[in-house]
N, C-alpha and C positions, 0 to 999 in steps of 0.2 A: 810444744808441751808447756815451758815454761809462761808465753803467751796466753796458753789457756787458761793456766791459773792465775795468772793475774788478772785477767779479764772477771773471771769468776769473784776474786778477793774485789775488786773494785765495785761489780753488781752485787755483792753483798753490801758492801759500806754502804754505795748509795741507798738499799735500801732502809737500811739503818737509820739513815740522815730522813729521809722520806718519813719513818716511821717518828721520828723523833718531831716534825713539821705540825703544829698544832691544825686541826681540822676544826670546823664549828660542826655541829653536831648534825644537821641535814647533809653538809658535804661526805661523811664518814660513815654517813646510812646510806648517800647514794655510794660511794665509793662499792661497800660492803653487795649492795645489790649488783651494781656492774659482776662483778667479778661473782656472784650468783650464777645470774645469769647465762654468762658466756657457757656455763655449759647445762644450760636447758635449751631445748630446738625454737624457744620464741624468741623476739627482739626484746633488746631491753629498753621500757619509755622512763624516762626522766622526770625525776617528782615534781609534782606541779605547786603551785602557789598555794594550795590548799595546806599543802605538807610545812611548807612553810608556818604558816598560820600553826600549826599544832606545835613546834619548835619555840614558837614566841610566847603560845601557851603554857608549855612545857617549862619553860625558865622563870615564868612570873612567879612560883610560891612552891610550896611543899605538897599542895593538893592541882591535880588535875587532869582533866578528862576528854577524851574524844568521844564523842559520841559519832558516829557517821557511817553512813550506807555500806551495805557490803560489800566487799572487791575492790575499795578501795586504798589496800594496803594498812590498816591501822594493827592488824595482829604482826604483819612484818619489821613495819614501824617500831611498836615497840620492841620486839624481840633486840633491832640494832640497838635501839636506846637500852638495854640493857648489856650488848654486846660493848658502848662505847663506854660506860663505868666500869664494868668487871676489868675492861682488859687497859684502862686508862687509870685508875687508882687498885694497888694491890691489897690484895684480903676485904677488898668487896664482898660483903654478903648481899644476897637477895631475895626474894619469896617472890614466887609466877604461879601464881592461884586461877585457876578456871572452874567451870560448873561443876565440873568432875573432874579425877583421881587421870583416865585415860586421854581427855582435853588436855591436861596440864602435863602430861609426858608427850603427848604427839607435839605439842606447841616446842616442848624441851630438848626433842628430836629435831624439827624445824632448826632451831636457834645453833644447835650442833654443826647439823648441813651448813647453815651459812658461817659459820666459825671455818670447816674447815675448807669452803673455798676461798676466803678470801687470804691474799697472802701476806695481810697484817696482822689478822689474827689467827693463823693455822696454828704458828709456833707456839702460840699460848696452851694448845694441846697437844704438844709434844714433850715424853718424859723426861728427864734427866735424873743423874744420883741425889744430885738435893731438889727435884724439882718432884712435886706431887701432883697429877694429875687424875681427878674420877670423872668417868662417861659413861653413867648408870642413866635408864630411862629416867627415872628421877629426881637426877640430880647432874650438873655439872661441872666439875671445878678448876679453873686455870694454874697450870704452874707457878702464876704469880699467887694465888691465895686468894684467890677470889670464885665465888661460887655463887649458884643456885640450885633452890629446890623446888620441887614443883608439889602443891597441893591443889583442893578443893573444898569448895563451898561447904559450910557446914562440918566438918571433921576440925579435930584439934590440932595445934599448931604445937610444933613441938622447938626444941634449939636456940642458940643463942638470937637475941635482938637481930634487926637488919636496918643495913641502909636504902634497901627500895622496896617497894614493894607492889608488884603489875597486876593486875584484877582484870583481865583477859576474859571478854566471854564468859561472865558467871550468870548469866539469863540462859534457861534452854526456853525451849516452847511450849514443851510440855514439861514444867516443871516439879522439883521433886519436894522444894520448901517452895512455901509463899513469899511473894516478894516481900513481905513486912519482915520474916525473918533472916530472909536475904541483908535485908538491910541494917536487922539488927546484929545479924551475927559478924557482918564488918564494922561496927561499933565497937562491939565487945570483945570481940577477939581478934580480929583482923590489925587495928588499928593499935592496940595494944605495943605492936611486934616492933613497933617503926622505934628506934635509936632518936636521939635531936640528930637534928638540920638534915632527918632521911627526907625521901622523894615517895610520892605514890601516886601512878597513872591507875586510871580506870577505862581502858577502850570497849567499844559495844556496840550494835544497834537495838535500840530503844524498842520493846518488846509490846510492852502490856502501860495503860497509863499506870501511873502511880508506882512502878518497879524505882531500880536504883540510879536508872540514868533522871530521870525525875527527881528524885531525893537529890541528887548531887548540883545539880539544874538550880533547883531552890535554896541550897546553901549558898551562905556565904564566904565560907573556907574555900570552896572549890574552884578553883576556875577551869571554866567548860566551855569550848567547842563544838556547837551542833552543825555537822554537814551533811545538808541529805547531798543527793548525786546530783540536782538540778539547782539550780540559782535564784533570786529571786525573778529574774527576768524570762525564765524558760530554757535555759541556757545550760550545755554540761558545766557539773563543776572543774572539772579533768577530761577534759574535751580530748587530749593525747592519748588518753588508753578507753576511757569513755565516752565515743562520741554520740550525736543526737541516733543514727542509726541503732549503733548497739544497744542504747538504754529502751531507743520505740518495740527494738525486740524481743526484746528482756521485758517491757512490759506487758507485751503483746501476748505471751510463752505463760508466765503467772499470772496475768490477768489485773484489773488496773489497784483493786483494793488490796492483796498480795504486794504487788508493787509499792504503793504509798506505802507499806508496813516496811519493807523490806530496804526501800532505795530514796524514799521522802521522809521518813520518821515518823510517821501518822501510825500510831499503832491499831489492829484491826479491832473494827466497832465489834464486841461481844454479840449485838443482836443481829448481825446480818451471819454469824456462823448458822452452819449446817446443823453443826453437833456439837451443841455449847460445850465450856470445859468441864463444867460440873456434870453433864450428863457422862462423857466420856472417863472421867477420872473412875468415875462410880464401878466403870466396868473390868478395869485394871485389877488384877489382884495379884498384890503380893505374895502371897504363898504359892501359888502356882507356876508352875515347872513347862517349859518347852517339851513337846514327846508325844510318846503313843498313848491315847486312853484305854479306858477299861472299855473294851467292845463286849454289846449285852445284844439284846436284839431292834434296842431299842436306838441303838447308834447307825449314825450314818455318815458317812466321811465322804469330801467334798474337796477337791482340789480347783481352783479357780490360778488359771496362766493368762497375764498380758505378758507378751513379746516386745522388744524394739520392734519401731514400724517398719526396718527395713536390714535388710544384710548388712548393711554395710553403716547403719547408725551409729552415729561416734555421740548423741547426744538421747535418744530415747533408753531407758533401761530395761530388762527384762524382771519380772516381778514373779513368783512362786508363794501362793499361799492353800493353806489346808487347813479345815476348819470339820471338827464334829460336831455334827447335830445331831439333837437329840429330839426326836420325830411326836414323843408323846409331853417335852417339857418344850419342847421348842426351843430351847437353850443353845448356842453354839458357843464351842470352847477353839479358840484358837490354840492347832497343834505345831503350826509351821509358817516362817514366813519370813521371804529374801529378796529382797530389791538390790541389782546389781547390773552392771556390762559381762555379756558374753564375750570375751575375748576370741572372734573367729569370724571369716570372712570366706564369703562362696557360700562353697555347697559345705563346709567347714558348720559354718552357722546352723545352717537345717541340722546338722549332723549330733552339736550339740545340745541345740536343744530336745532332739528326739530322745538322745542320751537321760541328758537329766529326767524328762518326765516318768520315763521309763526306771532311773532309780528311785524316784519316791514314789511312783507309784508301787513299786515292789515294800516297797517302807510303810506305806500308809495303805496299802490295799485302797485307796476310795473308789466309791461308787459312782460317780464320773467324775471326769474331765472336763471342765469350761474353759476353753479358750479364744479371748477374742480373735475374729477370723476376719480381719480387713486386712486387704492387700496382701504384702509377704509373709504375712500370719501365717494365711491358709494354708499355705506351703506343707509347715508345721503340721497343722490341723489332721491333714490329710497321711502325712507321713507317720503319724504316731499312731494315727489308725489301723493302717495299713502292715507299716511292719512289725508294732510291737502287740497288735492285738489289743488295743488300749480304748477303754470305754470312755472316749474323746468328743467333744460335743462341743460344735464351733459358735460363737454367736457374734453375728454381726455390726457391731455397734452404731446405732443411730441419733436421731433425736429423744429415741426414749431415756437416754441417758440421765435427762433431766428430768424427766417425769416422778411424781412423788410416790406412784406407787409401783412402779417394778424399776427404777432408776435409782443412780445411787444416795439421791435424797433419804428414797426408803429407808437407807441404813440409820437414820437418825430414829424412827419409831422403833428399829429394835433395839437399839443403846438407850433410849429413852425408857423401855420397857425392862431395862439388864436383861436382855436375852444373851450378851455375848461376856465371852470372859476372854481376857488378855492378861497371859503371863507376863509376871511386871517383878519378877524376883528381881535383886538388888544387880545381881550377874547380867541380868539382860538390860534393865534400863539403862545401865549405865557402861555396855558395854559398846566400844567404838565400832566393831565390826554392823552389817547391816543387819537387821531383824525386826523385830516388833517398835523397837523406835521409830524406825522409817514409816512405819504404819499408822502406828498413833499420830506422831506430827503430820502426818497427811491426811488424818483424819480432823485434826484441831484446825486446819488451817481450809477445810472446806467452807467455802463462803458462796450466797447470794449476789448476781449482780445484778442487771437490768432483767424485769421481766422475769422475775424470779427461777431464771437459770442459775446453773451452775459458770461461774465465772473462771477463767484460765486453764491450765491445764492438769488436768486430774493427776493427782499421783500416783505413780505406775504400781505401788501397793496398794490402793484404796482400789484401782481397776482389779485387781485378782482379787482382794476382798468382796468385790459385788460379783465378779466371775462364780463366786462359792452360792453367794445368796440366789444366782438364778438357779444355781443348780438344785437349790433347796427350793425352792419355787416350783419348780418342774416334778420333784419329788412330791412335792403336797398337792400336783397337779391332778397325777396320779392315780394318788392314794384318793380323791376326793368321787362319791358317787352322785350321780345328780338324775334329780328326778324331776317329769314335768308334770304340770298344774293344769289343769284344763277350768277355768272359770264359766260358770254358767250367769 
C-alpha cells in the first residue's frame, strides 16, 4: 500500500519536472496532438517540415500568416499555438475570430477537446477554491487566468485589449461581406484590440483574388507563408499524411479546377462558373423563412432525393430537397433542404431512407418524388413506392447531366431569370448544421471543364436540386398541348 503511494507521489513529481521542461513551440503542438490522438481510431503522423516553416514564420514579427491547402492542419495548428500561451504565461488574454459566431465556438470546442486530452494541459481545466475556471462555447478560461473568446467577422468587439489574436477561417464561399469589407473591418476594428508586443496569426485558403490572404500577401507588416499541397517540383508537400495517391484522388473526386482553388491556391476563374456569384446571390433572400407555403392552385411541390451510391457509403451523402413552384409564374421557392450521412447499414439503410421520405412527404404533400435511381438507389426507388404509396419517379442519371438544357447547367437560366428563391435568413446562413448553405456553396462552386461539361463531382445537394427541376419539367410536360402543321 505504502509502495503505491509512493510510486504515485513520484509519477506526479516527475511529471511536474517534465511540465516545468521548456518545449519550443512545434515540439508542444506535437506533444499536444500525440496525446489527441491516442484516443481517435486513426494513427497519429508527425508534423512535417512544412510545420516547421510556419513556426519560424510564426516567431519573426507580430503579424503573420498561413495561408495553405486544406487538411493540412493549420486550424489545429493554431488552436496549440494558442494552447501554448494561455497555458505558458498566466492571464493570457486572446480573441479566435472566424467567419461566423458558430465557426468560432466549434473551433473553441475543438481547442477544449485537445486541452482536455492532453496531460499538460488537462489540469489547467480543473477547479479549485482559488482557482477560476469557464467552459462556455464561447469562451474559455484557465485556472491560471488565461482565457479566450470566440467572435466573428463583422460584429463588434467587446472587453479588455488582448495579447493574440487568431483570424481562423474568416472567408466563406459564399460570402456574407465583401472581401473589401472583410478587410476593412480587420483594420478597424480587429486590429485595434491587440495590447503592444501582442501576436496575430491569420490561417486560410485563399478563396477569391483580391480577398484577405492577398491584402496580407502584399503587406509589408505581414509575414506570410503560402503552401499549396504540392511543391514546386510536383511533389506532396506532406508526403506522410498526403501522399501523390491521395492528393490524384482528391483531385480526381472535385475535379481539377475545384482542386487548384482548393489544394494549389489558384482561386476559381469567375468565368468558367456555372452560376456566377452575382447571379446566385440575386436569388437568396433574406427575409424568407424555411417551411410550408401558401398552397393556392397554382402551387406545386416537388421533392427531388440523391441517395449515397451505396449501403454501405462511408463517403457519398444522401441529399433531400423540396422546392414550390409556381406553374403560372414559374417561380420556385426553396421549402427544404439537407445534405448529410444516413447512419445505417444493410437492409437498415433501405429502411431509413424509406422512413424519411415518407416523413416529408406527409410534411410537404408533394406532387412527385425524383429520385435518382442508379445502382443501390433503385432499391429505395422501388421500396417507397411500393410500401408507402408514395408518388416516386426514379431517374436514371446519364450523360444528360451535362446538357444545357434539361441537365443541371439548365439551373443557371433559371437563377439567371430569379425564378428561384432561397431562404437566406440570418439563422440559416450562418447556421452550422446542414441546409441551404450546403446548397448554395454547391451551387457557387459549379464550374466548366473540358468540352464544356460539368467537371468533378456534383454536390449531392445541387443533384436533389435538379431531381426537383425534372420533376417540374415533366409537369409542364404535361400541361403542354401540341398540335400538327400540315404545310402545303
Amino acid at each position: 500500500m505504502n509502495n503505491a503511494k509512493y510510486i504515485s507521489q513520484a509519477i506526479a513529481g516527475a511529471m511536474e519536472i517534465m511540465k516545468d521542461q521548456p518545449l519550443t513551440l512545434n515540439e508542444f503542438i506535437d506533444e499536444v496532438m500525440r496525446d489527441y490522438m491516442d484516443h481517435e481510431p486513426g494513427t497519429y503522423v508527425p508534423l512535417g517540415e512544412m510545420h516547421n516553416q510556419w513556426e519560424e514564420n510564426f516567431n519573426k514579427g507580430e503579424f503573420s500568416s498561413i495561408i495553405c491547402a486544406r487538411g493540412h492542419l493549420k486550424t489545429t495548428w493554431g488552436l496549440c499555438v494558442l494552447a501554448y500561451y494561455m497555458h505558458k504565461q498566466p492571464n493570457f488574454r486572446a480573441l479566435y475570430i472566424s467567419a461566423t459566431l458558430e465557426q468560432a465556438w466549434d473551433k473553441l470546442e475543438q481547442f477544449e477537446e485537445l486541452c482536455k486530452r492532453s496531460w499538460r494541459l488537462s489540469n489547467y481545466l480543473e477547479k479549485g477554491d482559488d482557482r477560476k475556471v469557464t467552459i462556455r462555447k464561447g469562451a474559455k478560461r484557465f485556472n491560471n487566468g488565461s482565457r479566450v473568446h470566440g467572435a466573428s467577422i463583422g460584429k463588434a468587439l467587446e472587453g479588455p485589449h488582448v495579447h493574440m489574436i487568431i483570424l481562423d477561417d474568416v472567408l466563406q464561399e459564399f460570402p456574407n461581406l465583401t472581401d473589401e469589407k472583410v478587410i476593412h473591418y480587420v483594420q478597424r476594428v480587429v486590429m485595434p484590440m491587440r495590447l503592444p508586443d501582442s501576436k496575430m496569426l491569420l490561417v486560410g485558403t485563399q478563396k477569391r483574388v483580391g480577398d484577405i490572404t492577398d491584402w496580407v500577401s502584399e503587406s509589408s507588416e505581414w509575414n506570410v507563408v503560402r503552401h499549396p499541397a504540392l511543391l514546386e517540383d510536383g511533389t506532396p508537400r506532406w508526403p506522410e499524411y498526403w501522399n501523390q495517391e491521395r492528393l490524384d484522388k482528391e483531385k480526381e473526386t472535385m475535379g481539377s479546377r475545384a482542386f487548384e482553388s482548393e489544394y494549389m491556391l489558384n482561386p476559381l476563374d469567375p468565368e468558367s462558373a456555372v452560376i456566377p456569384y452575382e447571379v446566385l446571390q440575386r436569388c437568396l433572400d433574406e427575409n424568407l423563412d424555411m417551411g410550408l407555403p401558401d398552397y393556392t392552385d397554382d402551387i406545386s411541390v416537388m421533392m427531388g432525393v440523391d441517395l449515397a451510391v451505396g449501403m454501405n457509403s462511408q463517403n457519398d451523402e444522401t441529399s433531400y430537397c423540396i422546392v414550390a413552384y409556381n406553374k403560372r409564374t414559374e417561380h420556385r421557392r426553396l421549402l427544404y433542404s439537407w445534405t448529410g450521412k444516413v447512419m445505417a447499414q444493410g437492409s437498415g439503410w433501405l429502411e431509413t431512407q424509406v422512413l424519411k421520405i415518407r416523413e416529408l412527404a406527409k410534411r410537404f404533400n408533394p406532387e412527385t418524388i425524383m429520385i435518382e435511381s442508379n445502382g443501390y438507389q433503385r432499391l429505395v426507388v422501388h421500396s417507397a413506392s411500393d410500401l408507402a404509396g408514395l408518388p416516386v419517379e426514379g431517374h436514371n442519371t446519364g450523360r444528360e447531366k451535362h446538357s444545357h438544357d434539361v441537365g443541371i447547367p439548365g439551373l443557371a437560366l433559371e437563377f439567371e431569370k430569379e425564378r428561384y428563391q432561397i431562404p437566406w435568413q440570418k439563422e440559416i446562413r450562418e447556421a452550422s448544421k446542414p441546409g441551404p448553405r450546403k446548397l448554395t456553396d454547391g451551387l457557387s462552386r459549379l464550374v466548366y471543364g473540358k468540352n464544356g461539361r460539368l467537371e468533378g463531382h456534383t454536390p449531392d445537394a445541387v443533384m436533389a436540386l435538379w431531381m426537383c427541376e425534372l420533376a417540374i419539367k415533366n409537369l409542364n410536360k404535361k400541361g403542354l398541348s401540341f398540335a400538327s402543321w400540315d404545310y402545303v
